[in-house]
C-alpha positions as CSV (number, residue, x, y, z in Angstrom):
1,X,0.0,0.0,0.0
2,X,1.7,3.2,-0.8
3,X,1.6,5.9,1.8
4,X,0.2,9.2,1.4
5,X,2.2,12.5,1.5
6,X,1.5,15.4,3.6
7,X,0.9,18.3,1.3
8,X,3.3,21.1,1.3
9,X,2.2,24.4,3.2
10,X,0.6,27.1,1.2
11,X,1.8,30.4,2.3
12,X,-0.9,33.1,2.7
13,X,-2.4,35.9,0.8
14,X,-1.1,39.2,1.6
15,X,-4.0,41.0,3.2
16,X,-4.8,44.2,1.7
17,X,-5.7,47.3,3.7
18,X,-7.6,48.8,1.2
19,X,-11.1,48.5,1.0
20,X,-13.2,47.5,-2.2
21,X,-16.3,49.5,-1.8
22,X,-17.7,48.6,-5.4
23,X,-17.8,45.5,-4.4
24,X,-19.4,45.8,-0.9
25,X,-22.3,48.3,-3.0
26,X,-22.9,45.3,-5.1
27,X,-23.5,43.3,-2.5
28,X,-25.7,45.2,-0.4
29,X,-27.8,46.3,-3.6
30,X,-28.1,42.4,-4.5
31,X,-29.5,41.7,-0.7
32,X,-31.9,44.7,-1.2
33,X,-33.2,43.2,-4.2
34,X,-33.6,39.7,-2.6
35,X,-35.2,41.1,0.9
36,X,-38.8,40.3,1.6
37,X,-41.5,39.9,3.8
38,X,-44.0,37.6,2.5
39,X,-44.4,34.4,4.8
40,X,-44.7,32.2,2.4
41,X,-41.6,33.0,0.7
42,X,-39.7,33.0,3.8
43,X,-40.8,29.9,4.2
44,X,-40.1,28.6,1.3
45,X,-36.5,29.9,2.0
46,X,-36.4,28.0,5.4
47,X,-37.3,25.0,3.7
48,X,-35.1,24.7,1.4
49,X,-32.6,25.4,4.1
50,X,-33.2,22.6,6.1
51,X,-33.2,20.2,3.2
52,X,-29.5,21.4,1.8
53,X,-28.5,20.7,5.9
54,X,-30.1,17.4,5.9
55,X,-28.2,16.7,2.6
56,X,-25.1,17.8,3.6
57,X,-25.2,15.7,6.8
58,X,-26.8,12.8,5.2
59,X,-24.0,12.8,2.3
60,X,-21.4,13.2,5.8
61,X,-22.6,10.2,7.3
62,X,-22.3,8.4,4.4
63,X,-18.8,9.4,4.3
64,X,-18.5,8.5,8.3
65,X,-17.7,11.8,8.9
66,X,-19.3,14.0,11.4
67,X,-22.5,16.0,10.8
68,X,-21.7,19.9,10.0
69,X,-25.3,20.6,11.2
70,X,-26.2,19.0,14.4
């Protein structure tokens, strides 16, 4: 059986001091335009939500890993 190498570090990013506020107005404008406050489609939301975590879990157990949602 041939043994598995340990990967070689990867040195980090350099962290940049400036800020990208294009970026951050995009983002905001895109949560603006998907805010709401009808029930059902926060429902909906929630839903769908709890189905992607029973997925991810489901597809971790299967793995025999541990759930990422308990």
């Amino acid at each position: 059986m041939k043994q598995q190498s340990t990967p070689e570090p990867v040195e980090a990013l350099p962290v940049s001091s400036t800020i990208d506020y294009a970026t951050i107005e995009l983002l905001l404008k895109w949560k603006r335009e998907d805010a709401t406050d009808d029930p059902e489609l926060i429902r909906a939301a929630e839903e769908e939500l709890e189905e992607f975590k029973r997925a991810m879990n489901r597809n971790r157990a299967e793995a025999g890993e541990l759930p990422l949602f308990p």
